[in-house]
FIKE-730342 format. One record per atom (N, C-alpha, C): x, y, z. Coordinates in pm, whole numbers, plus 50000, padded with zeros to 5 digits. Atoms other than C-alpha are relative to their C-alpha. Example, Ala and Ser with C-alpha at 12.3 -4.5 7.8 and 13.67 -1.06 7.14 Angstrom:
// residues 2
500894988150000 512304955050780 500905012050000 499184988149994 513674989450714 499235010950073 
***
This chain:
// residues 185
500865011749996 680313178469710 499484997249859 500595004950089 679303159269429 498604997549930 501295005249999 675883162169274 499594989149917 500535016750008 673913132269211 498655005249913 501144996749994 671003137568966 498854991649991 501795004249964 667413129469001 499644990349918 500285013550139 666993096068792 498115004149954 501444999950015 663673098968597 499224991250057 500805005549930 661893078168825 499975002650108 500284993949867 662423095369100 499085013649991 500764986650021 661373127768954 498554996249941 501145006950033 658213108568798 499254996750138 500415001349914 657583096169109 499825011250136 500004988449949 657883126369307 498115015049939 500894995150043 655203141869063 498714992350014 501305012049955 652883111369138 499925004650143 499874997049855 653433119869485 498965013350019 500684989449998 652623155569407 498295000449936 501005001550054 649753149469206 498694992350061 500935010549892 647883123669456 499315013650126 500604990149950 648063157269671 498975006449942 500774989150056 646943178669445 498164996849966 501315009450022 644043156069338 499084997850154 500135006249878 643123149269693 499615012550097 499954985349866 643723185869916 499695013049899 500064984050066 644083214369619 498374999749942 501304995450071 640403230269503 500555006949909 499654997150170 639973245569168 499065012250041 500654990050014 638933280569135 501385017050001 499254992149968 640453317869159 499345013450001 500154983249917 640503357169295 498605002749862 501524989350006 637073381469239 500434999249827 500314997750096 636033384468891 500905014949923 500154986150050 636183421568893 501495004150058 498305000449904 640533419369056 500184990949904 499395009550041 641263391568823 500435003349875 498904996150110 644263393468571 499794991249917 499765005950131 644573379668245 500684980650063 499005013550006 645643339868246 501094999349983 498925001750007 649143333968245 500594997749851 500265006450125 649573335567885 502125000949905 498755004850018 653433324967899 499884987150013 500265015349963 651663286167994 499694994249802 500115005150162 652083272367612 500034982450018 499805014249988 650953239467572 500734993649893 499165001950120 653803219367356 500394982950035 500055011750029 654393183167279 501214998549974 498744994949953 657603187667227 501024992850074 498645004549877 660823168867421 500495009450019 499124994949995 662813187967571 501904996849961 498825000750074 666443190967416 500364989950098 499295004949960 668173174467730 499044987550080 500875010049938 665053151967863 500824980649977 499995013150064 665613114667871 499374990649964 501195006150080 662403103167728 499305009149985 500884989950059 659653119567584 499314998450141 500994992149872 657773140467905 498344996449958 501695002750038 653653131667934 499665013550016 500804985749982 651453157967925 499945008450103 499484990349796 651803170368298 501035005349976 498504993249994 655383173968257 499915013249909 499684990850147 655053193367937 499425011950079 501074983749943 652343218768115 500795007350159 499584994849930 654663219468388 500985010850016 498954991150060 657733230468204 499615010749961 500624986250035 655903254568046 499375012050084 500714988949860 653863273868330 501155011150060 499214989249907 655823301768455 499135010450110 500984996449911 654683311368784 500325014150028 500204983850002 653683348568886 499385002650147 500464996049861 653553360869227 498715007350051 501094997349954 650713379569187 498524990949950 501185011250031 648393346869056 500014990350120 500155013149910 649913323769309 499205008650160 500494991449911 648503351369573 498074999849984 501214998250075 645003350869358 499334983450063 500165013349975 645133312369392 499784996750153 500184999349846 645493317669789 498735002850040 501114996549958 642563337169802 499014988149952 500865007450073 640403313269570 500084982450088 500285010649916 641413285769790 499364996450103 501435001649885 639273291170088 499085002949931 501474995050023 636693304669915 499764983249887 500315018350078 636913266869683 499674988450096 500215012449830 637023249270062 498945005550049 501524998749938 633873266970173 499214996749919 500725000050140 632383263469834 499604982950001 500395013449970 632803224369869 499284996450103 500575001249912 631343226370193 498995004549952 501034997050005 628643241770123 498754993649842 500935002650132 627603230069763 500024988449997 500225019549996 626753191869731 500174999349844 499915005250125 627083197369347 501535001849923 498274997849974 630723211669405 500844988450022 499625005749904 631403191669627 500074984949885 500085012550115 630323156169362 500965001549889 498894998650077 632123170069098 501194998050010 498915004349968 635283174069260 500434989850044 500195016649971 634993140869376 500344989449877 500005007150155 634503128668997 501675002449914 498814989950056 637243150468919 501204992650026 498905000349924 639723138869172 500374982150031 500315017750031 638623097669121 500524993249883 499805005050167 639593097568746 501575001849981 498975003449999 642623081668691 500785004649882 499484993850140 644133104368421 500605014950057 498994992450006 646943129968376 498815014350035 500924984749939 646023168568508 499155000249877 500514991550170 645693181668125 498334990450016 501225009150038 642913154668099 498485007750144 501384994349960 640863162468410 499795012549973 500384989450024 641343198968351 498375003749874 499995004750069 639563188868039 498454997650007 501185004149927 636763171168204 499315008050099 500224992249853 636473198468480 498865011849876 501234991450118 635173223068117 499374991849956 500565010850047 633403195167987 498414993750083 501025006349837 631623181068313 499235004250049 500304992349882 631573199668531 499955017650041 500414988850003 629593230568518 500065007550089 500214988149896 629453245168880 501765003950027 499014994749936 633233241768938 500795006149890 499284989150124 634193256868584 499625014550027 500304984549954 631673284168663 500975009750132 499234993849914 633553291969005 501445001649934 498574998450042 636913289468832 499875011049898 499974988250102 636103313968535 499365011250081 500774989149882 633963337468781 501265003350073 498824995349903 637443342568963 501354998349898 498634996350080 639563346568653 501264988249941 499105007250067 641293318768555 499354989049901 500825009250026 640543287668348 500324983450055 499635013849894 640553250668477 502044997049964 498735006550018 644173244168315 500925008450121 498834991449907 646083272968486 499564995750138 500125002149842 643983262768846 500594987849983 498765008949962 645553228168830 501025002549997 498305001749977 648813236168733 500425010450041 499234987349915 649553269268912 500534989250130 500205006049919 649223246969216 501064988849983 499125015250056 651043215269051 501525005449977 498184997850024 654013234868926 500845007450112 499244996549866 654713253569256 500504993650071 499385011249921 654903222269431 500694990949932 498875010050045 656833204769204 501325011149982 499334995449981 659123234969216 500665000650112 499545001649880 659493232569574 500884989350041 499505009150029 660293201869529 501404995549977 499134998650142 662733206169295 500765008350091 499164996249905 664343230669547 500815000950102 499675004849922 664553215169795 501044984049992 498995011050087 666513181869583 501205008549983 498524993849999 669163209269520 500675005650109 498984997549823 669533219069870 500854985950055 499095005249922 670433185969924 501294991349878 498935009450096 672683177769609 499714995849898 500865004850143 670363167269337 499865010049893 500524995750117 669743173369019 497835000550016 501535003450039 666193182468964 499484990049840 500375006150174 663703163968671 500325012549860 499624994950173 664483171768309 498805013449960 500674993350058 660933189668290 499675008150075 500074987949892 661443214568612 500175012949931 499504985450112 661743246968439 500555013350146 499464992449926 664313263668623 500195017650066 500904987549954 662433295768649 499575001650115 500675003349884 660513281768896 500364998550113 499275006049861 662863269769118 500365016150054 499974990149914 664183302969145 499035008150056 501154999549975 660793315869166 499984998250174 500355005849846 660383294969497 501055009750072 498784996749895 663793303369622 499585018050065 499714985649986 663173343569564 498615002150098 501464998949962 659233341269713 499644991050130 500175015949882 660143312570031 499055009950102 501094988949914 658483343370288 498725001449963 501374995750083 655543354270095 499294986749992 500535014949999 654923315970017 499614996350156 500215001449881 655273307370365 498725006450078 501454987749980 652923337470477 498774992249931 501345007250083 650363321370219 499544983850054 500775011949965 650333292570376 500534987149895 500225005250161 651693276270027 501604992149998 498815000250006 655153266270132 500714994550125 499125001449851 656693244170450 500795009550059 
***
């Protein structure tokens, strides 16, 4: 069978897709203080085209390519997610923020950005559980655009130019464990 790949507007649009989620359902925060690992410090932010891209990637893309995900953060991120969904429930100043957060019509990198900047209670919960605002958006952002991305080659596609094919296998090798988490159709 012939594959067909992913025109950049599909894969653009696919990340708009993802990103409307993410903005919308994912909270920001991560695992116990005193359990929490080092930041992912293979996530290099770079400006950068990629060699085979067919336009220059925005800032999302770039942080996406870059992120290499780690089974024992996206596990960290599991935990930190209920405890970010009770946290909004319960805090009215949580709760506004992410609101502000999730209203502002600008690329992740940017609210991440605004999230240290802003918004003091939900930075505090995010550094109190080990990570910092960039890695909680895009742990989240690049899994599901990996899934994504996995699921386009199950059926014949090329994934986007700025999928970093790490990831994909990533998904492929982790579909159980994901699943189990809750993190994964």
């Amino acid at each position: 069978m012939k594959r067909r790949p992913v025109s950049r507007a599909s894969a653009f649009l696919c990340l708009n897709l993802l990103y409307l989620l993410f903005a919308t359902c994912v909270p920001v925060s991560y695992a116990h203080a005193q359990t929490a690992t080092q930041p992912n410090t293979e996530t290099k932010p770079n400006t950068a085209p990629l060699p085979n891209a067919e336009e220059p990637l925005n800032p999302d893309e770039l942080e996406i390519n870059h992120y290499v995900l780690k089974i024992e953060r996206v596990r960290e991120y599991r935990q930190v997610f209920d405890k970010f969904s009770a946290a909004t429930e319960s805090d009215p100043t949580i709760r506004a923020e992410r609101q502000e957060v999730s209203k502002k019509d600008a690329y992740a990198v940017e609210k991440a950005r605004m999230i240290d900047a802003e918004c003091p209670r939900m930075r505090e919960l995010i550094t109190q559980n080990g990570f910092t605002a960039r890695e909680f958006i895009f742990l989240p952002l690049t899994l599901l655009t990996a899934e994504a991305a996995a699921d386009a080659e199950d059926e014949g596609l090329e994934p986007g130019d700025f999928i970093n094919p790490v990831n994909i296998t990533f998904v492929r090798e982790h579909v159980a464990e994901l699943k189990e988490l809750q993190l994964r159709p």
